[in-house]
PyMOL Python script that loads the backbone (N, CA, C, O; Angstrom):
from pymol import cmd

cmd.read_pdbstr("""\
ATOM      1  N   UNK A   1      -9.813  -7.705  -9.911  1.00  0.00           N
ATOM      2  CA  UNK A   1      -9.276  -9.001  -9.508  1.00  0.00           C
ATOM      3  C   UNK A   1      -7.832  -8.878  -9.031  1.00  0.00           C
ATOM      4  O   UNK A   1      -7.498  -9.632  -8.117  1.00  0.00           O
ATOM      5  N   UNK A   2      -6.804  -7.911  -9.596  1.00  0.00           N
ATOM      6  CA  UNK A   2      -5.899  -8.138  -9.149  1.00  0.00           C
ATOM      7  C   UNK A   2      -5.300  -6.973  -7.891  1.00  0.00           C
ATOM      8  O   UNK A   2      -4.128  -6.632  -7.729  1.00  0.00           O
ATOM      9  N   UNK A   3      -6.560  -6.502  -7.073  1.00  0.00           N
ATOM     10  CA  UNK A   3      -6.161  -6.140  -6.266  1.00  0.00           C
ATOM     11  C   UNK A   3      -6.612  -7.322  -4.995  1.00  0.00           C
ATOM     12  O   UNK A   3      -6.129  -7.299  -3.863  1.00  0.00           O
ATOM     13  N   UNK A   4      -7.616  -8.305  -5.470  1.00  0.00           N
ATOM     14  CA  UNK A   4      -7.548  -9.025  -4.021  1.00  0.00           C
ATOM     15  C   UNK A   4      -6.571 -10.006  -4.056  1.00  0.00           C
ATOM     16  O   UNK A   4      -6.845 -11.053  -3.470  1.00  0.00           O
ATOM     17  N   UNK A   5      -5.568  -9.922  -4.566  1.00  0.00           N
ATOM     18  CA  UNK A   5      -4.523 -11.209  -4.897  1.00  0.00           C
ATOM     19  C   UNK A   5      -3.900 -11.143  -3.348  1.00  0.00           C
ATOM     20  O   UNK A   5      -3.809 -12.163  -2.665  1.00  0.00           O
ATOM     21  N   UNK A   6      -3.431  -9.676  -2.815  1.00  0.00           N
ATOM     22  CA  UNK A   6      -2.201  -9.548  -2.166  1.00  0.00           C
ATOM     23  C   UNK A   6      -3.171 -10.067  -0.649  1.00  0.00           C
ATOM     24  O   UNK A   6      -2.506 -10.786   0.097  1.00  0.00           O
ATOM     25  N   UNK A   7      -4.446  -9.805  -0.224  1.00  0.00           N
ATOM     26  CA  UNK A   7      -5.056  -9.898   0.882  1.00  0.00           C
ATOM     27  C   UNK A   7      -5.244 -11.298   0.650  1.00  0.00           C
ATOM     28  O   UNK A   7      -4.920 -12.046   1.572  1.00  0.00           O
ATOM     29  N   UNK A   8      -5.740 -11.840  -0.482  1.00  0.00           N
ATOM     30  CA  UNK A   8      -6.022 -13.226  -0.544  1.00  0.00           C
ATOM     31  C   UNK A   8      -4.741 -14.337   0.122  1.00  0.00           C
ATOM     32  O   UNK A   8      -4.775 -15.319   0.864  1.00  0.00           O
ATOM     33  N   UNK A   9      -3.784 -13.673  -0.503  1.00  0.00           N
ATOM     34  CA  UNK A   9      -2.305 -14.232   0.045  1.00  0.00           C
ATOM     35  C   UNK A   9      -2.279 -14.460   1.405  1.00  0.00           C
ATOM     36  O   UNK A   9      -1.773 -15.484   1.862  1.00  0.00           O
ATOM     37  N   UNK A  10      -2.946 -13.310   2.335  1.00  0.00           N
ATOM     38  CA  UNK A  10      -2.718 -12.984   3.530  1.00  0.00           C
ATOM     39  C   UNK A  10      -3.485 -13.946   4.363  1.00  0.00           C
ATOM     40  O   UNK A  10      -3.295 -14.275   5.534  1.00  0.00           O
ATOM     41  N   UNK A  11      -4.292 -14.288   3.605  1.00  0.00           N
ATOM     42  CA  UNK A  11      -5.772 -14.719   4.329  1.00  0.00           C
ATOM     43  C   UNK A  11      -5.462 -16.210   4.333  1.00  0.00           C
ATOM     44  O   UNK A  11      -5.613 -16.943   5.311  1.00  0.00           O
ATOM     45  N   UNK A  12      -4.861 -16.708   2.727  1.00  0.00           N
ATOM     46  CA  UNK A  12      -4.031 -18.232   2.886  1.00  0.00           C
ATOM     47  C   UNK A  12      -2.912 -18.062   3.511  1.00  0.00           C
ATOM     48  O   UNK A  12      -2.066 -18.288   2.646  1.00  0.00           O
ATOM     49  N   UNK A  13      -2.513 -17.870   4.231  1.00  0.00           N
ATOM     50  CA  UNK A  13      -0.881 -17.740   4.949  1.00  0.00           C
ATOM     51  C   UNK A  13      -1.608 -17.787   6.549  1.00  0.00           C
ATOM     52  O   UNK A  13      -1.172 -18.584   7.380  1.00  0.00           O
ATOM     53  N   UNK A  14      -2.865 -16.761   6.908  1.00  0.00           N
ATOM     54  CA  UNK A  14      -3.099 -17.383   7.807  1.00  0.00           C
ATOM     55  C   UNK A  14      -3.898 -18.650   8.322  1.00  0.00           C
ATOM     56  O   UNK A  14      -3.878 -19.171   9.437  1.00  0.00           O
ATOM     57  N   UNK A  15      -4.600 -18.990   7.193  1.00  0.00           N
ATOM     58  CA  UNK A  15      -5.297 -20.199   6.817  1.00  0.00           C
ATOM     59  C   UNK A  15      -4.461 -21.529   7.318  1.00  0.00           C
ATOM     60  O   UNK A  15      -4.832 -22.420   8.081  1.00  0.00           O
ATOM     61  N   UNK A  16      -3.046 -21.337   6.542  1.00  0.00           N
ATOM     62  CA  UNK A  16      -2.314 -22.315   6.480  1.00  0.00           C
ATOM     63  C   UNK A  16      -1.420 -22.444   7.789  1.00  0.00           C
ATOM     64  O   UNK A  16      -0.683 -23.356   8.166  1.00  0.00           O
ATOM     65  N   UNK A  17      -1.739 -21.217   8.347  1.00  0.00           N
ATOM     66  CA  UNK A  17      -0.961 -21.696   9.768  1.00  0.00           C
ATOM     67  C   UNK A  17      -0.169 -20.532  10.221  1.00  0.00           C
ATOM     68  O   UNK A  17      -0.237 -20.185  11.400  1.00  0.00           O
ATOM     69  N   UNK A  18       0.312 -20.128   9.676  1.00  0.00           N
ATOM     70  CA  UNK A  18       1.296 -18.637   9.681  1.00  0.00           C
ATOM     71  C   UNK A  18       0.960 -17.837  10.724  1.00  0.00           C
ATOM     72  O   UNK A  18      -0.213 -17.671  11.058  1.00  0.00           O
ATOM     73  N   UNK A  19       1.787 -17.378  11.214  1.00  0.00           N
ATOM     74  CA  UNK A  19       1.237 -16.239  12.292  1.00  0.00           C
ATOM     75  C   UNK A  19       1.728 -15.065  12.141  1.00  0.00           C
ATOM     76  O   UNK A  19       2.834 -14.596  12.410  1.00  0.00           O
ATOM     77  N   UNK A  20       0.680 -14.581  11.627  1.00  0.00           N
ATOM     78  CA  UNK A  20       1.082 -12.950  11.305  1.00  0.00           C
ATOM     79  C   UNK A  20       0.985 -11.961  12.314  1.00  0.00           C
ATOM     80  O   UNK A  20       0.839 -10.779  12.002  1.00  0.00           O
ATOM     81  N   UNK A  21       1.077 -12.466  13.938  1.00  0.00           N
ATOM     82  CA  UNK A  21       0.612 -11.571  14.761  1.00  0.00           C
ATOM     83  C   UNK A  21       1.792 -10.757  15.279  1.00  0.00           C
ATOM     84  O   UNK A  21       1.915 -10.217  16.379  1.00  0.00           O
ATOM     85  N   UNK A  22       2.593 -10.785  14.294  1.00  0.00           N
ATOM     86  CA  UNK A  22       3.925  -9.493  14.687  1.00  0.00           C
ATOM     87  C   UNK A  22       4.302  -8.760  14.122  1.00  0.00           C
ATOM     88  O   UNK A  22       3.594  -9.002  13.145  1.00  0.00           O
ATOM     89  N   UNK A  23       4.978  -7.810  13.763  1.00  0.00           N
ATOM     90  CA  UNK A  23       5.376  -7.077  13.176  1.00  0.00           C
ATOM     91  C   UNK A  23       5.401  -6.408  11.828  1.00  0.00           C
ATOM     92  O   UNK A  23       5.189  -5.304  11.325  1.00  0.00           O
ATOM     93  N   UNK A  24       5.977  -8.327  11.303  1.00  0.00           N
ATOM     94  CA  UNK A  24       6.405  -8.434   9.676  1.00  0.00           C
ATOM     95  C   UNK A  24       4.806  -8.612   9.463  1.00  0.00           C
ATOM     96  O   UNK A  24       4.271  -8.034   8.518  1.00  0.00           O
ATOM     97  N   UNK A  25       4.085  -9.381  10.311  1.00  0.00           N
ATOM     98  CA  UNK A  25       2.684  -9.890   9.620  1.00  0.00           C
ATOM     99  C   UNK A  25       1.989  -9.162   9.586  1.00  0.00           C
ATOM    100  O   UNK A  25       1.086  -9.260   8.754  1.00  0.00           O
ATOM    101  N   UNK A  26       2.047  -7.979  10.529  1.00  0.00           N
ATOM    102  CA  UNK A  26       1.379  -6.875  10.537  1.00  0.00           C
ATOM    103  C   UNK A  26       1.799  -6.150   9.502  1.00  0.00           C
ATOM    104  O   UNK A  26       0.967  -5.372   9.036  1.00  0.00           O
ATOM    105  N   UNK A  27       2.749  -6.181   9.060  1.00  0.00           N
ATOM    106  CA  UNK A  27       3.325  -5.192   7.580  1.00  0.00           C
ATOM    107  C   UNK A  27       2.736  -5.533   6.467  1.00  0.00           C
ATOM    108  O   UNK A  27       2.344  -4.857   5.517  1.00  0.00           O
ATOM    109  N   UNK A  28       2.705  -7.067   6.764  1.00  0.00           N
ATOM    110  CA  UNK A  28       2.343  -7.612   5.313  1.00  0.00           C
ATOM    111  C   UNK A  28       0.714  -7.210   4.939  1.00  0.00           C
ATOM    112  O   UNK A  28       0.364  -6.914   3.796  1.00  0.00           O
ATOM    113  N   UNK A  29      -0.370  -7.261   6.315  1.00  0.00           N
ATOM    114  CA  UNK A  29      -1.440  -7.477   6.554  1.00  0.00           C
ATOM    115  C   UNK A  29      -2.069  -5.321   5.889  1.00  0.00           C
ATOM    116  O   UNK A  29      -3.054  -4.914   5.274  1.00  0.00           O
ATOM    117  N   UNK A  30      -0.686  -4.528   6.556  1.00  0.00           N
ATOM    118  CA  UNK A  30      -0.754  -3.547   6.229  1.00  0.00           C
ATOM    119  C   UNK A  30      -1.140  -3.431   4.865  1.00  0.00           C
ATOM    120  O   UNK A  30      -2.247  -3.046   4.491  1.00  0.00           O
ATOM    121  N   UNK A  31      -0.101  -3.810   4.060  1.00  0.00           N
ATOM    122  CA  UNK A  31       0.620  -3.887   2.531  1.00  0.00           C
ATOM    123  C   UNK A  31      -0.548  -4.218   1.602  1.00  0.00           C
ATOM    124  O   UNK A  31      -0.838  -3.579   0.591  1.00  0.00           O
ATOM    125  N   UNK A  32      -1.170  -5.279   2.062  1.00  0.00           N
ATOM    126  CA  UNK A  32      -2.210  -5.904   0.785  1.00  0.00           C
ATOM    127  C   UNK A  32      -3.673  -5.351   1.460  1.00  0.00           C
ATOM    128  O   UNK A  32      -4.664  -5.864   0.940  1.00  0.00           O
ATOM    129  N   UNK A  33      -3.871  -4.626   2.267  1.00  0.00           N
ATOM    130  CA  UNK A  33      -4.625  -3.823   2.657  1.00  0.00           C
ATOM    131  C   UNK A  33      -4.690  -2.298   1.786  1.00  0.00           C
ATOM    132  O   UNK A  33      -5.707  -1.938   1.192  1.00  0.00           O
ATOM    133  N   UNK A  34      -3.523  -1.559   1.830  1.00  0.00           N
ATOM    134  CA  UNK A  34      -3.321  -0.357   1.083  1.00  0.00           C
ATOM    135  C   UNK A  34      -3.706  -1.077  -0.617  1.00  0.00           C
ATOM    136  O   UNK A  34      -4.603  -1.033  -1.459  1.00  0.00           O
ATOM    137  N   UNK A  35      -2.501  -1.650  -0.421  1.00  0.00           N
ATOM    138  CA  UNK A  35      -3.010  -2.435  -2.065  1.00  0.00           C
ATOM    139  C   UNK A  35      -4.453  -2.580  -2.810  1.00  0.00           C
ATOM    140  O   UNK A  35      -4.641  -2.194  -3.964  1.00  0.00           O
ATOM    141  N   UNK A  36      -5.184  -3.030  -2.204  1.00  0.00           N
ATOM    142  CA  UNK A  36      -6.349  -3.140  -2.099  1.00  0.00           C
ATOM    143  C   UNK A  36      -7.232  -2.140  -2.375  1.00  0.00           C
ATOM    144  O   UNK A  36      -8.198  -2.072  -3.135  1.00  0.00           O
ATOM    145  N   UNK A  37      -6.500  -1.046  -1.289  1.00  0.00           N
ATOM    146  CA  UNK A  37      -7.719  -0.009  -1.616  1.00  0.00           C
ATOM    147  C   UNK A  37      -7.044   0.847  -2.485  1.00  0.00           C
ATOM    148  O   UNK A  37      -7.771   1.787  -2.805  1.00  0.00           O
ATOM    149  N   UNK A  38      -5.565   0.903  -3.160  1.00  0.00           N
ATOM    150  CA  UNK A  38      -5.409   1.604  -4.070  1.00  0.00           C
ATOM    151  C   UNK A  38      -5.623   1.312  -5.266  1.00  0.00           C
ATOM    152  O   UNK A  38      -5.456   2.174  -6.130  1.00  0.00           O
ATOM    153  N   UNK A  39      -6.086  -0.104  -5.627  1.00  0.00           N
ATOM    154  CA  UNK A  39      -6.688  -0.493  -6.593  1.00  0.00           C
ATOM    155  C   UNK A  39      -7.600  -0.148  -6.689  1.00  0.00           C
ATOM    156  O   UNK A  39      -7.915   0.389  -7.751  1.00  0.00           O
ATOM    157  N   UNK A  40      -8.571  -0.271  -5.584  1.00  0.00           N
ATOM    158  CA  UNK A  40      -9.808  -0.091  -5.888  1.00  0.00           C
ATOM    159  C   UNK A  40     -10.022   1.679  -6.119  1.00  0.00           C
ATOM    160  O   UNK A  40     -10.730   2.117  -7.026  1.00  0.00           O
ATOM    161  N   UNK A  41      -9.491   2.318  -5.416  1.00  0.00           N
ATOM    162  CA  UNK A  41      -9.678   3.842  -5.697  1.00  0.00           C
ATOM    163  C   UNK A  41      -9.428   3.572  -7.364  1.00  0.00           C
ATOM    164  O   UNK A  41     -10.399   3.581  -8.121  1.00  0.00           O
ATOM    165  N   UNK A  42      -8.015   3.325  -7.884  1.00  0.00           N
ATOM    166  CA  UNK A  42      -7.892   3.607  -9.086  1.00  0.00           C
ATOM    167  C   UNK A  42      -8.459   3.072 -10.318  1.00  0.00           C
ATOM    168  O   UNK A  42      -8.390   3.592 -11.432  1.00  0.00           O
ATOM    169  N   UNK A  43      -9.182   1.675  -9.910  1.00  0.00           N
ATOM    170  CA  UNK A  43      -9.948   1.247 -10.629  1.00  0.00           C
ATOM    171  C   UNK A  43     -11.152   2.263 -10.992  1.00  0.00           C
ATOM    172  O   UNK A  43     -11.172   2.719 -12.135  1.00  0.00           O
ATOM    173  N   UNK A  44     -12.485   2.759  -9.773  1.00  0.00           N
ATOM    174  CA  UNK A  44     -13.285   3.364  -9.845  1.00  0.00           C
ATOM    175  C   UNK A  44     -13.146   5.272  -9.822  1.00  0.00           C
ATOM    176  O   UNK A  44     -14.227   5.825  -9.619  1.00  0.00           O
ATOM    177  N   UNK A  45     -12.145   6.048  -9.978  1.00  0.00           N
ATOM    178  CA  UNK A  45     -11.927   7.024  -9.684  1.00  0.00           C
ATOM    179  C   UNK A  45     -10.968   7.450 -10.786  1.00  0.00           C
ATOM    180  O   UNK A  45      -9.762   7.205 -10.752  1.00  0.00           O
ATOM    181  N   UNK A  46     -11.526   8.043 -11.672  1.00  0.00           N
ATOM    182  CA  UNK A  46     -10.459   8.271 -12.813  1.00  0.00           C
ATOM    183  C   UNK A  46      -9.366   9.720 -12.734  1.00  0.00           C
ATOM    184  O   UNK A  46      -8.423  10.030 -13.461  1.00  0.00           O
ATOM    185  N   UNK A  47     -10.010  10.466 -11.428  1.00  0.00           N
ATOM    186  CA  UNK A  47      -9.151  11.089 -11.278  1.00  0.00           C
ATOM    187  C   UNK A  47      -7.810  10.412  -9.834  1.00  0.00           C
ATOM    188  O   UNK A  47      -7.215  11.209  -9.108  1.00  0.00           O
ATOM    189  N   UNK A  48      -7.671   9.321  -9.764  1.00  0.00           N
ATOM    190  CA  UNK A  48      -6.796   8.882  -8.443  1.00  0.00           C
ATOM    191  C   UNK A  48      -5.526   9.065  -8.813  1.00  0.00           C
ATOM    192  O   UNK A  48      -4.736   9.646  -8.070  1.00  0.00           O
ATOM    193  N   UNK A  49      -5.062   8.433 -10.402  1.00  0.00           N
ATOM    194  CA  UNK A  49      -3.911   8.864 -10.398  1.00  0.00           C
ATOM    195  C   UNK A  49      -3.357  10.120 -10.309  1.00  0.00           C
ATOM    196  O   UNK A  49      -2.131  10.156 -10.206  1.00  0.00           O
ATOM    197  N   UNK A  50      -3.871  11.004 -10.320  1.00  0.00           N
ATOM    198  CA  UNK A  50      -3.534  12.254 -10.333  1.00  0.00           C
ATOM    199  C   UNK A  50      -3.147  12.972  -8.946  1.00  0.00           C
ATOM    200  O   UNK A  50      -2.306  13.807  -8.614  1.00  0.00           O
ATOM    201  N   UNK A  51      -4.272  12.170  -8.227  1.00  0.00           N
ATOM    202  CA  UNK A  51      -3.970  12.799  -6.888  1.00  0.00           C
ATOM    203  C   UNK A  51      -2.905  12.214  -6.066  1.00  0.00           C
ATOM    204  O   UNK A  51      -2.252  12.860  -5.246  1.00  0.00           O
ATOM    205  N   UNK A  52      -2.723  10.704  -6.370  1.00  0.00           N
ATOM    206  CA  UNK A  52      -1.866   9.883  -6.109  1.00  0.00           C
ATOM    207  C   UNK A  52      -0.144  10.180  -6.454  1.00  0.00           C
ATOM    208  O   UNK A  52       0.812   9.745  -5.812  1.00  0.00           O
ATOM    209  N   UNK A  53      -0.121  11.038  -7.641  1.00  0.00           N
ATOM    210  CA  UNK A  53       1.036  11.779  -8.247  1.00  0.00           C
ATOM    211  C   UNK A  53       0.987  13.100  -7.185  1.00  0.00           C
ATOM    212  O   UNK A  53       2.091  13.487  -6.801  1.00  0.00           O
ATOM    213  N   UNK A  54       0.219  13.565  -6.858  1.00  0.00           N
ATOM    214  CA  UNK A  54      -0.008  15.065  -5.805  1.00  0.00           C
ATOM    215  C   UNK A  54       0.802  14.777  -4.388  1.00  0.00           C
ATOM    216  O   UNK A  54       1.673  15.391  -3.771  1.00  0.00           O
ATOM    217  N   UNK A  55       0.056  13.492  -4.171  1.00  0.00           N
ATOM    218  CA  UNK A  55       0.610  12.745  -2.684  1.00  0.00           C
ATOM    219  C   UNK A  55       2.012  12.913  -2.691  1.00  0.00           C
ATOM    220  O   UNK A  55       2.602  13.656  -1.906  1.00  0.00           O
ATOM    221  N   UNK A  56       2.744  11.994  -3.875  1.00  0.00           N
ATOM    222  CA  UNK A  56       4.099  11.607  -3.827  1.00  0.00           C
ATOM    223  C   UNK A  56       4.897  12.999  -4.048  1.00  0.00           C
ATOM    224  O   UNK A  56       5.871  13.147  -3.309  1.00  0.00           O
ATOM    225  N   UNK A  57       4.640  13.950  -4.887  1.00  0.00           N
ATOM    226  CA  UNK A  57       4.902  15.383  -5.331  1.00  0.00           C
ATOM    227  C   UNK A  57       5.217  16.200  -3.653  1.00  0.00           C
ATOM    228  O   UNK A  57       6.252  16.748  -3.275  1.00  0.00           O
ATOM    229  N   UNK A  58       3.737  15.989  -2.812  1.00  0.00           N
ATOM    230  CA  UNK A  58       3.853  16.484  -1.768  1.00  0.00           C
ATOM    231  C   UNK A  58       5.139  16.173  -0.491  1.00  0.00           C
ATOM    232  O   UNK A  58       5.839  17.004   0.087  1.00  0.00           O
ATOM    233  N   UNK A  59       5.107  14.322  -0.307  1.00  0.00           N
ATOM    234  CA  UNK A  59       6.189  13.904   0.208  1.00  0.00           C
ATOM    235  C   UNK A  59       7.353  14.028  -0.420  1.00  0.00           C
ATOM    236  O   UNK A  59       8.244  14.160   0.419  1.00  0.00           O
ATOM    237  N   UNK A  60       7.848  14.051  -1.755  1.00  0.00           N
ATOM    238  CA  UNK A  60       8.851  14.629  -2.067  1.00  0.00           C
ATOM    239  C   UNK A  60       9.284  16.315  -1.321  1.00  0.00           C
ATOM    240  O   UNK A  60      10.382  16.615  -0.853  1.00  0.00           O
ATOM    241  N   UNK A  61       8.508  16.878  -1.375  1.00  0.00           N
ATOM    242  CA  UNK A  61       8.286  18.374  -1.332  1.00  0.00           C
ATOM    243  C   UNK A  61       9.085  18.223   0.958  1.00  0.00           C
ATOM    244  O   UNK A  61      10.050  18.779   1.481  1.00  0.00           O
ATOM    245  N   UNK A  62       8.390  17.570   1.349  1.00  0.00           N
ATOM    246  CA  UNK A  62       8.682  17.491   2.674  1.00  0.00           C
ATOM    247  C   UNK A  62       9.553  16.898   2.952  1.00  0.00           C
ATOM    248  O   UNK A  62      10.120  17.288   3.972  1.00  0.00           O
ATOM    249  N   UNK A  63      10.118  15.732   2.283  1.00  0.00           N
ATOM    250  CA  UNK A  63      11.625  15.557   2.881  1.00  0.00           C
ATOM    251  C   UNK A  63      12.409  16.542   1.769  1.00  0.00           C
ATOM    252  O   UNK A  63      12.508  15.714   0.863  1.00  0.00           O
ATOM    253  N   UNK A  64      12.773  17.255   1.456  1.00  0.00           N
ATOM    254  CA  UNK A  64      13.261  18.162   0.775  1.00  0.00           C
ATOM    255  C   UNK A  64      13.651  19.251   1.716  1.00  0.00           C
ATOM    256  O   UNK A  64      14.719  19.825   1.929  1.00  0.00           O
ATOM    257  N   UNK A  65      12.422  19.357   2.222  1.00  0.00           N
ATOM    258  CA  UNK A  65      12.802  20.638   3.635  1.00  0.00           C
ATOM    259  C   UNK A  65      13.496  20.232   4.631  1.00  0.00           C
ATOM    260  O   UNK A  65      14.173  21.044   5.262  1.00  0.00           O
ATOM    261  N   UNK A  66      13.458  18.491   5.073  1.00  0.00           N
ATOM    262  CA  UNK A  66      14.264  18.035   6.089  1.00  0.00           C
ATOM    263  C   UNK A  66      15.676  17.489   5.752  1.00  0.00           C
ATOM    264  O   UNK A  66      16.411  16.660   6.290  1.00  0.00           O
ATOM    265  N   UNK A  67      15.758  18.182   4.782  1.00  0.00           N
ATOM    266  CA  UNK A  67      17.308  17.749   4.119  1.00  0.00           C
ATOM    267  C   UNK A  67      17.873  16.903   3.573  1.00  0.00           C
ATOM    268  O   UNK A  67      19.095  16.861   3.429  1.00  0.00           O
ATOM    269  N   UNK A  68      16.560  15.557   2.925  1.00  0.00           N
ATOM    270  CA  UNK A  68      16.771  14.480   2.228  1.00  0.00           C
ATOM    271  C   UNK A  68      15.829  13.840   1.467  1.00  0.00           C
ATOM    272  O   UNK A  68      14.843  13.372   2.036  1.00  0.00           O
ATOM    273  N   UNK A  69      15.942  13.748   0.410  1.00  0.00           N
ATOM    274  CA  UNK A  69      15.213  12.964  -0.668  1.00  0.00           C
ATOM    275  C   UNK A  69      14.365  11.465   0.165  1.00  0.00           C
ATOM    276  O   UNK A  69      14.622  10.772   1.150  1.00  0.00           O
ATOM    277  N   UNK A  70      13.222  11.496  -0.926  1.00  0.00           N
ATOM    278  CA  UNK A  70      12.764  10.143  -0.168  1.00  0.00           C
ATOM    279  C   UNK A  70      13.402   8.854  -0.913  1.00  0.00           C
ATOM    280  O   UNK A  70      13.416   9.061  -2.126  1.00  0.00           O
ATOM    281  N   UNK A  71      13.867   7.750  -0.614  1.00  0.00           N
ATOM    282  CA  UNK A  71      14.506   6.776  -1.519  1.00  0.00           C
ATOM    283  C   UNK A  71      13.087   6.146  -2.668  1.00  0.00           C
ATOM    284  O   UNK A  71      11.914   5.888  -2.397  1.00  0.00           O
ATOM    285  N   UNK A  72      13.729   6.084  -3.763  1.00  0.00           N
ATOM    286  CA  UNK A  72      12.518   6.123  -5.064  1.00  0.00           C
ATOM    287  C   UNK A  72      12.174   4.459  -4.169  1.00  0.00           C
ATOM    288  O   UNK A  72      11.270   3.721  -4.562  1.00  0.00           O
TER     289      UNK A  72
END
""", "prot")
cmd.dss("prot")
cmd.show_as("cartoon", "prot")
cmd.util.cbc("prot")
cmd.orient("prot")
């Protein structure tokens, strides 16, 4: 349940009139999209956090080589 909160948001915002057809709306539309499915991976996949810690481990690892930390 509380991963369809952030799309649900999206879906009343365009419901209500909003126009998400730029940029920010596209970010937002991005946002509760990922959300979504990282819930749902981590809901059903008991190994996600792990790999999800691998991901961030990895992008740490690559801006490291380009000479800067990623901002937490």
């Amino acid at each position: 349940m509380l991963g369809l909160i952030p799309p649900a948001l999206v879906l009343g915002a365009k419901l209500a009139g909003f126009d998400l057809s730029g940029p920010i709306g596209g970010a937002w539309v991005v946002a509760a999209t990922a959300w979504f499915a990282l819930t749902l991976l981590t809901t059903f996949d008991s190994q996600a956090a792990t790999r999800i810690s691998l991901l961030k481990d990895a992008a740490e690892l690559t801006a490291s080589f380009r000479g800067g930390a990623p901002k937490p």
